[in-house]
N, CA and C atoms of all chains as a GROMACS GRO file, in nm:
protein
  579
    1UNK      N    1  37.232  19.203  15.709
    1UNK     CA    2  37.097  19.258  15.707
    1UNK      C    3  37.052  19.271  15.562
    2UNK      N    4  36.942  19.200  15.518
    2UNK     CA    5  36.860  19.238  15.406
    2UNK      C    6  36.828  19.371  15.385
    3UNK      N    7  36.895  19.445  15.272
    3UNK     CA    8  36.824  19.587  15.241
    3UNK      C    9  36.722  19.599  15.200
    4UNK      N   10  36.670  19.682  15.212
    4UNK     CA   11  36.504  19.683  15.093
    4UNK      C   12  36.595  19.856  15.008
    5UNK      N   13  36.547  19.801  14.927
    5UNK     CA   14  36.573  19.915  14.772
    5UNK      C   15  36.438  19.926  14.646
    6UNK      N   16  36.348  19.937  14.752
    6UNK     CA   17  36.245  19.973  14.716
    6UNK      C   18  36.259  20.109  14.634
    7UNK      N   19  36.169  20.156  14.532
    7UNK     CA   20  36.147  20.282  14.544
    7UNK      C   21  36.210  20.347  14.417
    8UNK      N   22  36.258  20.495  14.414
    8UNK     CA   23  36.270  20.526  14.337
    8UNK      C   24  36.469  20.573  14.362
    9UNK      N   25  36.480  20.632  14.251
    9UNK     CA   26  36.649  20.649  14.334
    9UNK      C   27  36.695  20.809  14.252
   10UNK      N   28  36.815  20.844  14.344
   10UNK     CA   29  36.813  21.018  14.283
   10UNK      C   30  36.842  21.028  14.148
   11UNK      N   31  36.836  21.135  14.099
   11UNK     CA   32  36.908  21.146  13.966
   11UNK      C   33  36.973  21.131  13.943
   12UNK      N   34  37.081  21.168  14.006
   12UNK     CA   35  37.211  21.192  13.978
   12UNK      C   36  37.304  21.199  14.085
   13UNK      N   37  37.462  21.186  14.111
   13UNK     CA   38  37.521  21.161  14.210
   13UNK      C   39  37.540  21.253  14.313
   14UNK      N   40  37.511  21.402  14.210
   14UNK     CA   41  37.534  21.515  14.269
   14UNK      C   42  37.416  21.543  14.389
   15UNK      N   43  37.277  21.488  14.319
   15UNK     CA   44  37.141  21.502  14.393
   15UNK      C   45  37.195  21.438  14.518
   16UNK      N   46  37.236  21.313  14.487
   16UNK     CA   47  37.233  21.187  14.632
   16UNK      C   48  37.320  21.270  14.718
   17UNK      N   49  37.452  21.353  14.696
   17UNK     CA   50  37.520  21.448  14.766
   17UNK      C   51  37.413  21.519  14.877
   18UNK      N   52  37.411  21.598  14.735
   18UNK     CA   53  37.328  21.722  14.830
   18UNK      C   54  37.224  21.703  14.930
   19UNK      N   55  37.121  21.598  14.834
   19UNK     CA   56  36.991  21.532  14.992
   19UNK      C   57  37.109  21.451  15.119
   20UNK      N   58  37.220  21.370  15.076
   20UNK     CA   59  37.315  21.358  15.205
   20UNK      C   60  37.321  21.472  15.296
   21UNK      N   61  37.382  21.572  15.221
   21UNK     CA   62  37.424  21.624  15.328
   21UNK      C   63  37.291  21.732  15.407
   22UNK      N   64  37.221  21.744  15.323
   22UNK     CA   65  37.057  21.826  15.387
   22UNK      C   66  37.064  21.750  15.517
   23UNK      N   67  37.054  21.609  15.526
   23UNK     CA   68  37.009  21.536  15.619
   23UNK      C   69  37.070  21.398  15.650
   24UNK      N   70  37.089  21.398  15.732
   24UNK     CA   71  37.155  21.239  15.777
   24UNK      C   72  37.062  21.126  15.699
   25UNK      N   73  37.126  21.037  15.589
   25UNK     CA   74  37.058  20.962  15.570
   25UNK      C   75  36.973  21.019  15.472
   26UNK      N   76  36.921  21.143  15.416
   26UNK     CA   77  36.845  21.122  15.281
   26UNK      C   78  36.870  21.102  15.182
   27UNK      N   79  37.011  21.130  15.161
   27UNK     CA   80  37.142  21.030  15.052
   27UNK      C   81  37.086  20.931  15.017
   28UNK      N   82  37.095  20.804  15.104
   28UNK     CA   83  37.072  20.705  15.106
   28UNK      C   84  36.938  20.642  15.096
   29UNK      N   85  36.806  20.730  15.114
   29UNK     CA   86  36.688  20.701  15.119
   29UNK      C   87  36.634  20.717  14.935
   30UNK      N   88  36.722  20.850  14.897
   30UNK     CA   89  36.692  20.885  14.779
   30UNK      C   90  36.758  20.743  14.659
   31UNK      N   91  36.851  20.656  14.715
   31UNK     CA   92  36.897  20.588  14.647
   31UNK      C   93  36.823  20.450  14.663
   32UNK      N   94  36.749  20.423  14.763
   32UNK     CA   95  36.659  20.286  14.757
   32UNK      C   96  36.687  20.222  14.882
   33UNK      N   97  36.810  20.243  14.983
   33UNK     CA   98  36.843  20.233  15.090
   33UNK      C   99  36.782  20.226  15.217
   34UNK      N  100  36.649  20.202  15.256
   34UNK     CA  101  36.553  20.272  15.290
   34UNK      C  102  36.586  20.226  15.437
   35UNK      N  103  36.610  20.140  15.488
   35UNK     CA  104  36.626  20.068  15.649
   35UNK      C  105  36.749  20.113  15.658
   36UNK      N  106  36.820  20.141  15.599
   36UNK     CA  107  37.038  20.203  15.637
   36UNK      C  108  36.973  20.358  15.621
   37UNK      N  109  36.916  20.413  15.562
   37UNK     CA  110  36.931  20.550  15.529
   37UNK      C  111  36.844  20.551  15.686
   38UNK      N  112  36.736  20.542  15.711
   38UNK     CA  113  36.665  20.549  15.847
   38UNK      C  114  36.743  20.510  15.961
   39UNK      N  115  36.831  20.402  15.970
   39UNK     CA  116  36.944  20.358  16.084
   39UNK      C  117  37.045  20.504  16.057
   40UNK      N  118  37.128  20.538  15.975
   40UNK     CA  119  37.180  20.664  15.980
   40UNK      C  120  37.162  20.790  16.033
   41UNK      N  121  37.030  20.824  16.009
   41UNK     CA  122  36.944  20.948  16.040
   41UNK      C  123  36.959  20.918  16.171
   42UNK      N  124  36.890  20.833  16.239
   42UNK     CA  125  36.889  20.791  16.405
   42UNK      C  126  37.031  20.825  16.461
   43UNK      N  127  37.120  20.746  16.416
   43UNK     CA  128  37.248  20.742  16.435
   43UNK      C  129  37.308  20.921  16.474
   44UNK      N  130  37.317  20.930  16.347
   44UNK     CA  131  37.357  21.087  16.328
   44UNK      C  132  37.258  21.197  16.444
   45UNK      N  133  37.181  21.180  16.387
   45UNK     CA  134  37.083  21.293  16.504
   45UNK      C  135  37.075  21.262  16.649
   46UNK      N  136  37.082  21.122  16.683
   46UNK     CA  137  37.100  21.113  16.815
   46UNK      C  138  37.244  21.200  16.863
   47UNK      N  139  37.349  21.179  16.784
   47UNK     CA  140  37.467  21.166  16.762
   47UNK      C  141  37.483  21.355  16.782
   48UNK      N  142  37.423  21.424  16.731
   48UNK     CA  143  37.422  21.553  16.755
   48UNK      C  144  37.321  21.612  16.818
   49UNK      N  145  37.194  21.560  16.868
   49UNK     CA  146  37.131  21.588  16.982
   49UNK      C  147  37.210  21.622  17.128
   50UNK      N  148  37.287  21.465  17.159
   50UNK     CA  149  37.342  21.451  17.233
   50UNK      C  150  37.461  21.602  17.291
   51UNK      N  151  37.535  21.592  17.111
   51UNK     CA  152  37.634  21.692  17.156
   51UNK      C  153  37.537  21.847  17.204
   52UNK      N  154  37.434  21.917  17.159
   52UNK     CA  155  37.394  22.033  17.155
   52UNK      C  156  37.305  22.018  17.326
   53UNK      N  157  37.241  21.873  17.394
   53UNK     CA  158  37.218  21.903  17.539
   53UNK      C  159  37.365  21.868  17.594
   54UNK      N  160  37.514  21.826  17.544
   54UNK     CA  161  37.571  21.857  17.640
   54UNK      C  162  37.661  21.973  17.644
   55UNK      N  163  37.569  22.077  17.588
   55UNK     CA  164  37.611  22.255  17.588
   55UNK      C  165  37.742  22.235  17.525
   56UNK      N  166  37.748  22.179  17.410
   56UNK     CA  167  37.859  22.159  17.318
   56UNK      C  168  37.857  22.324  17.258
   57UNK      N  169  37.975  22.325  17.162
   57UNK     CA  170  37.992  22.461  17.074
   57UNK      C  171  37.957  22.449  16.933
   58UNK      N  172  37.891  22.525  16.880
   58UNK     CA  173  37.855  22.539  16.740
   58UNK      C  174  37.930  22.582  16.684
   59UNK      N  175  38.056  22.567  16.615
   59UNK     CA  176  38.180  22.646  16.608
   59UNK      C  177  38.154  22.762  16.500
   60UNK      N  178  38.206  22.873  16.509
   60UNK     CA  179  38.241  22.960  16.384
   60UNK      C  180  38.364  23.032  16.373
   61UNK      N  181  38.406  23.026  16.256
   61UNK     CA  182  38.530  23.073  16.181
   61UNK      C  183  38.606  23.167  16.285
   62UNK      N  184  38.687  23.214  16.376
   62UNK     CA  185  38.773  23.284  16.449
   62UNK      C  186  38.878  23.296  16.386
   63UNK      N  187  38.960  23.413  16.336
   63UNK     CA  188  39.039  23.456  16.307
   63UNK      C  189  39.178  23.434  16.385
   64UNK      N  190  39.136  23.421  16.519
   64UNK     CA  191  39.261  23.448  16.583
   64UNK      C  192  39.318  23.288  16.621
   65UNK      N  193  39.276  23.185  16.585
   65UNK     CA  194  39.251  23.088  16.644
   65UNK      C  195  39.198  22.983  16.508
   66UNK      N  196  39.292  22.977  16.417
   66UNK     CA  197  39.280  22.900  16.236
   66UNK      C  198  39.230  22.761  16.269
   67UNK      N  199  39.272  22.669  16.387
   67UNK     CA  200  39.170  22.565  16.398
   67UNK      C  201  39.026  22.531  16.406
   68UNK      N  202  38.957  22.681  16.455
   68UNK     CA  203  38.832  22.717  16.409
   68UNK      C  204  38.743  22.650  16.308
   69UNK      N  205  38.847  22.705  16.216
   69UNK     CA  206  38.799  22.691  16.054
   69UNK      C  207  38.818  22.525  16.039
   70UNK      N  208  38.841  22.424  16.049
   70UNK     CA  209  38.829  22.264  16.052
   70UNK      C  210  38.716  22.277  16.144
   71UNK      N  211  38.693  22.306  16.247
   71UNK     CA  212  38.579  22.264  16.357
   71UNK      C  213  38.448  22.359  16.310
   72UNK      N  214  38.493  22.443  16.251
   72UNK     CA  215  38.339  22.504  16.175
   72UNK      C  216  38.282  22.450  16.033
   73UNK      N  217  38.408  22.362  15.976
   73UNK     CA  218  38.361  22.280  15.839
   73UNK      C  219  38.334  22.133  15.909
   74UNK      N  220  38.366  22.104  16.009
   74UNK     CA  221  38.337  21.930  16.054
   74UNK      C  222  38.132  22.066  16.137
   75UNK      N  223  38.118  22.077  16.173
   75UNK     CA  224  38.012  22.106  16.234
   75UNK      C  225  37.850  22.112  16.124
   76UNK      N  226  37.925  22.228  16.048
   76UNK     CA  227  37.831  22.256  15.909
   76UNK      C  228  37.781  22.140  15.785
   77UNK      N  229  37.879  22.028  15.824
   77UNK     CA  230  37.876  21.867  15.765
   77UNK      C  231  37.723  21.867  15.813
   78UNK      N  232  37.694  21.883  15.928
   78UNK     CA  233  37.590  21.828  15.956
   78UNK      C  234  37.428  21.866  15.914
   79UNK      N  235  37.469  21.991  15.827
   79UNK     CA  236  37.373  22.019  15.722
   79UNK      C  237  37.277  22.106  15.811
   80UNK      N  238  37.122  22.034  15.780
   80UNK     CA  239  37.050  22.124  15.804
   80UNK      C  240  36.989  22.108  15.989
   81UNK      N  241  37.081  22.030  16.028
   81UNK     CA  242  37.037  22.003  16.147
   81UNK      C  243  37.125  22.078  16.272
   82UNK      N  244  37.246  22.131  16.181
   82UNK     CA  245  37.326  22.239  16.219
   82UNK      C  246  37.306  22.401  16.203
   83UNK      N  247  37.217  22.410  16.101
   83UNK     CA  248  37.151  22.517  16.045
   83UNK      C  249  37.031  22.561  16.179
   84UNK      N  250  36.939  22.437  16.162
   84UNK     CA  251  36.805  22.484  16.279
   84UNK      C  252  36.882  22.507  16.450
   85UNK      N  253  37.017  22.426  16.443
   85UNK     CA  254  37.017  22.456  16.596
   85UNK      C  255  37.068  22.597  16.606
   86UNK      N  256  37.118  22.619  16.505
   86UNK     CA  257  37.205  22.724  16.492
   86UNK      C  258  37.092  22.864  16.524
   87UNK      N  259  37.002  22.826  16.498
   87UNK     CA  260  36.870  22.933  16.474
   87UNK      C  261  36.775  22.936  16.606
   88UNK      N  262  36.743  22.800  16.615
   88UNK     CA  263  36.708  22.773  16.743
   88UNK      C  264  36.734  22.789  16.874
   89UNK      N  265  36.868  22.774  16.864
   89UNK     CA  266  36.973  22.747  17.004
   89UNK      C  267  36.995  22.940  17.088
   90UNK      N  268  36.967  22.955  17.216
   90UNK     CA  269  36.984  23.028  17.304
   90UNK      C  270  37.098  23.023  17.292
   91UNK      N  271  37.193  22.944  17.255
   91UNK     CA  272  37.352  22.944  17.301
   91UNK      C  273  37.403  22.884  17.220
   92UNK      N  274  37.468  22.938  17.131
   92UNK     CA  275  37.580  22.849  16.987
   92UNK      C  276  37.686  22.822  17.045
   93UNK      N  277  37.717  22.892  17.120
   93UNK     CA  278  37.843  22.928  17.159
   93UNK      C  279  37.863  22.848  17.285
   94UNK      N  280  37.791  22.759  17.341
   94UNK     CA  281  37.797  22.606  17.416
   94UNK      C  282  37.875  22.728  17.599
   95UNK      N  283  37.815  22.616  17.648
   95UNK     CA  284  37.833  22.693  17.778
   95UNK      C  285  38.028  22.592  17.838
   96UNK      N  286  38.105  22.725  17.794
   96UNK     CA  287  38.253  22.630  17.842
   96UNK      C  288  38.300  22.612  18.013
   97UNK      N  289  38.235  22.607  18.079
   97UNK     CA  290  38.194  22.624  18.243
   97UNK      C  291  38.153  22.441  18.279
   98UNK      N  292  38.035  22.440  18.156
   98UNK     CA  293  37.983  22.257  18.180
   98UNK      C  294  38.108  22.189  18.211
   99UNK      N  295  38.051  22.076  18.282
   99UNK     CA  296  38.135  21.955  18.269
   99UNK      C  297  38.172  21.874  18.156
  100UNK      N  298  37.993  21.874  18.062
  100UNK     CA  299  37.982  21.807  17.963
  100UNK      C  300  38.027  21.891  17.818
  101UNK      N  301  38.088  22.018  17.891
  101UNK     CA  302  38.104  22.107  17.751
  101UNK      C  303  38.182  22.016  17.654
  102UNK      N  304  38.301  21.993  17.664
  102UNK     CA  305  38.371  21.900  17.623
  102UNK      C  306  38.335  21.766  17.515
  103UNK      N  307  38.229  21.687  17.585
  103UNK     CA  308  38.209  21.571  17.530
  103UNK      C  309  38.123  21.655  17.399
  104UNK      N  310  38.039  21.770  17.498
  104UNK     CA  311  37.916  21.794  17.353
  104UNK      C  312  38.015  21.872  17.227
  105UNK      N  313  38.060  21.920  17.299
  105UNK     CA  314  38.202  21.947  17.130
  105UNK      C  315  38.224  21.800  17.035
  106UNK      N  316  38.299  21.706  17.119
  106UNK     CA  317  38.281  21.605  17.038
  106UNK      C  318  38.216  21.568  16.958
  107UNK      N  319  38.092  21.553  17.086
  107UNK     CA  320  37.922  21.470  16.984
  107UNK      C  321  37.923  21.563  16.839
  108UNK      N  322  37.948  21.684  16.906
  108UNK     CA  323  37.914  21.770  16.767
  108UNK      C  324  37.998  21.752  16.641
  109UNK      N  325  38.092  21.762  16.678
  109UNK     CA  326  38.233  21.751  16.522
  109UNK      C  327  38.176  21.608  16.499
  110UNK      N  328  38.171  21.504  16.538
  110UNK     CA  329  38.158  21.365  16.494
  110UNK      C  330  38.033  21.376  16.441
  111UNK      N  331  37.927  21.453  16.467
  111UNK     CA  332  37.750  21.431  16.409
  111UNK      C  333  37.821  21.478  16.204
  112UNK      N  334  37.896  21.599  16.266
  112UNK     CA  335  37.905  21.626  16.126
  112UNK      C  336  38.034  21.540  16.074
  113UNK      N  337  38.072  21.514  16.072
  113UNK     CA  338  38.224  21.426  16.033
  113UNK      C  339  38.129  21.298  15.975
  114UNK      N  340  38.009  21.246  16.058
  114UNK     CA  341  37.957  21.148  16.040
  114UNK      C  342  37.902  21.179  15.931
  115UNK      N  343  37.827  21.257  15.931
  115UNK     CA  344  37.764  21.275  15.801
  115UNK      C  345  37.821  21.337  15.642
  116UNK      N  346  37.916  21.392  15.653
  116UNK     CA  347  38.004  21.407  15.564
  116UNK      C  348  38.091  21.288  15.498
  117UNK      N  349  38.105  21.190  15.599
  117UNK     CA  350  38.143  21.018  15.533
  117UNK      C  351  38.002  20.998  15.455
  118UNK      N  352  37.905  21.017  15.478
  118UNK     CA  353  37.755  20.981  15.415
  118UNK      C  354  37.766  21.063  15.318
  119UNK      N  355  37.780  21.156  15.304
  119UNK     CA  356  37.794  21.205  15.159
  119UNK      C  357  37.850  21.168  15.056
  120UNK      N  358  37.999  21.108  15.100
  120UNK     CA  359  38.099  21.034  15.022
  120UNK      C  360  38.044  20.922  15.000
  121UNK      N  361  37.969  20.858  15.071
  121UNK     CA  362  37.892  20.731  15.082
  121UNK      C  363  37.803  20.738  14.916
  122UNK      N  364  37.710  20.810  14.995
  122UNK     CA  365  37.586  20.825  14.889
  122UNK      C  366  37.623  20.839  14.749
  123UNK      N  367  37.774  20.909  14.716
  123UNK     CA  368  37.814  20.955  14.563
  123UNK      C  369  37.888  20.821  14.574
  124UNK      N  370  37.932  20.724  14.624
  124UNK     CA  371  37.984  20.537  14.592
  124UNK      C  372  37.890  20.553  14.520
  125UNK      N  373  37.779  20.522  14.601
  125UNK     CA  374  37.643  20.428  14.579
  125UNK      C  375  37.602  20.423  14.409
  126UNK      N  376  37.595  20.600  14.403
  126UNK     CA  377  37.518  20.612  14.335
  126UNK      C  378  37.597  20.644  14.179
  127UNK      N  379  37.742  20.614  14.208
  127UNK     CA  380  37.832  20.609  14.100
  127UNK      C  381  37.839  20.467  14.048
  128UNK      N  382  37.799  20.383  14.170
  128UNK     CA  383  37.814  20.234  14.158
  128UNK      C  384  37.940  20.196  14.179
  129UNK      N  385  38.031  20.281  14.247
  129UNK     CA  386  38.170  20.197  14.321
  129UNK      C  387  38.136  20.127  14.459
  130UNK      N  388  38.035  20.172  14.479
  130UNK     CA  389  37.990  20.072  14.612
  130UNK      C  390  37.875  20.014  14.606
  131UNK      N  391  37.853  19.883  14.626
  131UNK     CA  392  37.704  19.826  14.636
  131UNK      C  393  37.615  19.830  14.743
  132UNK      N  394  36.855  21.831  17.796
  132UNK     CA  395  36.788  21.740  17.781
  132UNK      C  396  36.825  21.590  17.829
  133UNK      N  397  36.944  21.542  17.744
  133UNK     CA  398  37.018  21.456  17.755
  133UNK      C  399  37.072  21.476  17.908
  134UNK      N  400  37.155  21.605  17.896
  134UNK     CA  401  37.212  21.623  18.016
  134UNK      C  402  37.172  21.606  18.142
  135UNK      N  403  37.018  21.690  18.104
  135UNK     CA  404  36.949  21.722  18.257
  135UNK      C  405  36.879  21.539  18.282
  136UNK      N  406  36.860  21.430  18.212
  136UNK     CA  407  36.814  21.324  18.226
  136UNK      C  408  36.896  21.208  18.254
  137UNK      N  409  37.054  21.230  18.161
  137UNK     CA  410  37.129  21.105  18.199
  137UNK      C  411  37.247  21.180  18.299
  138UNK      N  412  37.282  21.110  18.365
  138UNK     CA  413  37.370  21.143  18.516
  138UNK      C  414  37.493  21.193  18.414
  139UNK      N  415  37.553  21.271  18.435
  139UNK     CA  416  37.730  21.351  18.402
  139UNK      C  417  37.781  21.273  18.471
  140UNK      N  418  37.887  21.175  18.387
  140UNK     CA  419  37.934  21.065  18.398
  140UNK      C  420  38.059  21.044  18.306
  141UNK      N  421  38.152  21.017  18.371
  141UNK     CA  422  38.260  21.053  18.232
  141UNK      C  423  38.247  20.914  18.134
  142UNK      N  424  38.240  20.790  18.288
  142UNK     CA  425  38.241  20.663  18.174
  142UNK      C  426  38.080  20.649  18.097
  143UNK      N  427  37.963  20.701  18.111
  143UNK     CA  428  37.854  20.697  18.092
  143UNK      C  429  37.867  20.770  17.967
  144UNK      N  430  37.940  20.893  17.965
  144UNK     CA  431  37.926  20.926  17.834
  144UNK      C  432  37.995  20.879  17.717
  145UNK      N  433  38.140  20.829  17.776
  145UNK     CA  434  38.198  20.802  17.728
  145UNK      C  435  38.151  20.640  17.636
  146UNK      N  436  38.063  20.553  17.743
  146UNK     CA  437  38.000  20.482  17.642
  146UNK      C  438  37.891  20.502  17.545
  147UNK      N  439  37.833  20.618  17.579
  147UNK     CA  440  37.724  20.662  17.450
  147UNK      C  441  37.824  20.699  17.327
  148UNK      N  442  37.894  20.798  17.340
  148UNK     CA  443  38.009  20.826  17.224
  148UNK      C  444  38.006  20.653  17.162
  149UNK      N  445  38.101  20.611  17.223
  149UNK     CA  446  38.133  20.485  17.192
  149UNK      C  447  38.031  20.390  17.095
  150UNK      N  448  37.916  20.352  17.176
  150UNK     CA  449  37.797  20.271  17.120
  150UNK      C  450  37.743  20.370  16.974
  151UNK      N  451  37.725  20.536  16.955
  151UNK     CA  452  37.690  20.585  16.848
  151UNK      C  453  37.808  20.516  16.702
  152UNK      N  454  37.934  20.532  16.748
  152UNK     CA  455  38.054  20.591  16.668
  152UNK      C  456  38.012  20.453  16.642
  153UNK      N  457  38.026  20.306  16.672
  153UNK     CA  458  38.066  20.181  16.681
  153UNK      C  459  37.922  20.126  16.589
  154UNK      N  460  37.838  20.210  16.606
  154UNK     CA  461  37.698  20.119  16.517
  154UNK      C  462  37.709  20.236  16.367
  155UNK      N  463  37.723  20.345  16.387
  155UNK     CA  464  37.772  20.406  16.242
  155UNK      C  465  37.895  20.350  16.188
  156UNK      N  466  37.965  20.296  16.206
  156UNK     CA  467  38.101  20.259  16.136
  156UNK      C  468  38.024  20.129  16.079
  157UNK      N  469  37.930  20.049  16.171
  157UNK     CA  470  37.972  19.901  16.149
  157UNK      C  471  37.862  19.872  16.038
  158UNK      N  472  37.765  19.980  16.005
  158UNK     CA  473  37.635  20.008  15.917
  158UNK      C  474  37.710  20.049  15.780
  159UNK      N  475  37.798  20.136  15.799
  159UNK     CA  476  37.874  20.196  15.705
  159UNK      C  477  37.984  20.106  15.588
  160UNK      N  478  38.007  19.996  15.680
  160UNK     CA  479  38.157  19.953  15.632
  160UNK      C  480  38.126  19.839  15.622
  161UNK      N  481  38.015  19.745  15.677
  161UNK     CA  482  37.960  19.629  15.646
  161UNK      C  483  37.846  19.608  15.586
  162UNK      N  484  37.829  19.529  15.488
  162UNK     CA  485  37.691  19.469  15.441
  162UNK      C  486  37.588  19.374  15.503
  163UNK      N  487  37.620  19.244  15.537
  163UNK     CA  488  37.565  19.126  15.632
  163UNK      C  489  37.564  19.162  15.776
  164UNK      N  490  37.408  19.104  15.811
  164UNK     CA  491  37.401  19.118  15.952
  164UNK      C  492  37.491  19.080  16.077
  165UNK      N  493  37.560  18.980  15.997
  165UNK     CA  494  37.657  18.890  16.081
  165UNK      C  495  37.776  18.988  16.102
  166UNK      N  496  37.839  19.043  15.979
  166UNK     CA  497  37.924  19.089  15.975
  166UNK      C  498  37.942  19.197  16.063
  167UNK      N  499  37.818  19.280  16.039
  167UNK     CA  500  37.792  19.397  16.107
  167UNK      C  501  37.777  19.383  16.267
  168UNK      N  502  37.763  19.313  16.314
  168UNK     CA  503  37.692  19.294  16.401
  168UNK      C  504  37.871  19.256  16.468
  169UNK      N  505  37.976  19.205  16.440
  169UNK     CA  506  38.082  19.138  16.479
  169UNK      C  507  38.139  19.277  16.479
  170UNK      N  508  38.135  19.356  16.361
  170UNK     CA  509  38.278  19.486  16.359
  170UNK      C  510  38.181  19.600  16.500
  171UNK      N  511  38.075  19.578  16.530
  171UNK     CA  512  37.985  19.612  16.627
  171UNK      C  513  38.082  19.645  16.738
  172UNK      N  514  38.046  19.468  16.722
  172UNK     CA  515  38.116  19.428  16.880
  172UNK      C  516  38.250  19.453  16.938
  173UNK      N  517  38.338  19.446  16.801
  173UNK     CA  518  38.471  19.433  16.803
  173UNK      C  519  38.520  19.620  16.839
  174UNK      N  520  38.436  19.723  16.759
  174UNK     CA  521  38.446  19.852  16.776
  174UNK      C  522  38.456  19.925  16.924
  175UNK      N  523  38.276  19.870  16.954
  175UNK     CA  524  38.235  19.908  17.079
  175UNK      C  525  38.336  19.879  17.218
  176UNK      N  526  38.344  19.737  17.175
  176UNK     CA  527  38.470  19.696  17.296
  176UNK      C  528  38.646  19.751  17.304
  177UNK      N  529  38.645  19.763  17.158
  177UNK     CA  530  38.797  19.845  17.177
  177UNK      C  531  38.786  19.970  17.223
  178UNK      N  532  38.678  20.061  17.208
  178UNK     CA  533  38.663  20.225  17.245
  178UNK      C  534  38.665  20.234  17.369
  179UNK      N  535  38.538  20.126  17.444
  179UNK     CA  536  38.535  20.104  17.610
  179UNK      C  537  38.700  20.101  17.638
  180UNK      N  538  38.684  19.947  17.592
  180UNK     CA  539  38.834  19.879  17.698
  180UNK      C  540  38.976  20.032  17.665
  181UNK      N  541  38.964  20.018  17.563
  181UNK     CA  542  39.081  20.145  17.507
  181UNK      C  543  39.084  20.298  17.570
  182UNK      N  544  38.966  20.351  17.600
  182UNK     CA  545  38.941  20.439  17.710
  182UNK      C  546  38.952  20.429  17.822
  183UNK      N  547  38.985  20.285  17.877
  183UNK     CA  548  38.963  20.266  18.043
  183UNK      C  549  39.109  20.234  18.039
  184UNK      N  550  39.161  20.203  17.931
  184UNK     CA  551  39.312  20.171  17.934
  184UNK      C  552  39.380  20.304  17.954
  185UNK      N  553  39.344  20.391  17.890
  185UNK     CA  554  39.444  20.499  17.846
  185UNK      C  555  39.382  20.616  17.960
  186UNK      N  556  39.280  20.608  18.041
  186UNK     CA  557  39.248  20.648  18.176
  186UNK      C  558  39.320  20.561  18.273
  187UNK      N  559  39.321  20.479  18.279
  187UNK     CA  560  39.435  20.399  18.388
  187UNK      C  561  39.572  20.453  18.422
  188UNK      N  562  39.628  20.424  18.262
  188UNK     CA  563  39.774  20.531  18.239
  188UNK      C  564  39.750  20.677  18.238
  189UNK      N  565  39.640  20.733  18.230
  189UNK     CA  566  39.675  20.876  18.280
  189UNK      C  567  39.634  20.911  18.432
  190UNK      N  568  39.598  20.812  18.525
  190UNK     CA  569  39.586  20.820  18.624
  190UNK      C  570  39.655  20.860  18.744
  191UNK      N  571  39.805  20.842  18.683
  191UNK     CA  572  39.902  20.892  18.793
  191UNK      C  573  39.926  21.064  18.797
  192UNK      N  574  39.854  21.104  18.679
  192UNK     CA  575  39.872  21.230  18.647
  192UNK      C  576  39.764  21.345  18.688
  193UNK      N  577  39.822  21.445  18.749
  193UNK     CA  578  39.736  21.547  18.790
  193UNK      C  579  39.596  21.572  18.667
   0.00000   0.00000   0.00000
């Protein structure tokens, strides 16, 4: 696929980070990426849509229960789209009764897992270890 | 949303997982359309077939 790298690109590697991880794909938009950074975003947000209608869990830190803490840092990957559901959502805490509870856990750790590779992504790019 | 619209389906979901994970990897890790478009194919079909495999073998099991 032909990229277009139109445009302007972040400052700095740290910027391309941080707009990564704000948002699926603004990493990559900020760097000139403009058709991959937009295929990402889709990707990713479908990708955690999915998990939050299938009454997935929004994880947070539990004390009693230290695997928590990995499933509340793979979740929070997902930036600010983990933030609004988090705010939004009648139910963080995912209904564990569903059928689909299960898969939407998945969708969820992978939306953010996904996008946390995009972060690493965006600081290649914009270090120039990746073209 | 999702839920209340697409049928609860284990292999149904199990290919949405699949088709997301399989077009982010192949965007990610390839440059050329061609290319991309092959680690696509090659992804998507191992997750299916590899899920229906490893449901087969757990089939004898409660």
């Amino acid at each position: 696929m032909t990229e277009s790298r139109g445009g302007g690109s972040a400052r700095s590697p740290f910027m391309a980070m941080a707009l990564a991880w704000l948002f699926p794909g603004l990493g990559h938009f900020s760097l000139g990426r403009r058709r991959t950074a937009l295929a990402f975003a889709l990707i990713v947000t479908a990708t955690f849509l999915a998990g939050i209608s299938f009454q997935g869990r929004l994880y947070t830190v539990e004390a009693s229960q230290p695997l928590t803490m990995l499933a509340t840092f793979a979740v929070y990957g997902a930036g600010l789209l983990n933030v609004a559901a988090r705010l939004l959502s009648d139910n963080p805490g995912g209904t564990i009764l569903s059928t689909t509870y299960e898969y939407g856990c998945a969708f969820l750790l992978t939306a953010g897992l996904m996008n946390l590779l995009l972060v690493l992504d965006a600081w290649d790019i914009a270090t120039g270890r990746k073209r | 949303m999702i839920a209340a619209t697409f049928p609860v389906d284990h292999f149904l979901s199990m290919s949405l997982y699949a088709l997301l994970v399989s077009a982010f990897f192949a965007l990610l890790w390839r440059d050329g359309r061609r290319e991309r478009w092959k680690l696509f194919g090659t992804l998507l079909g191992s997750l299916v077939l590899g899920g229906l495999a490893v449901a087969w073998l757990m089939y004898p099991f409660p």
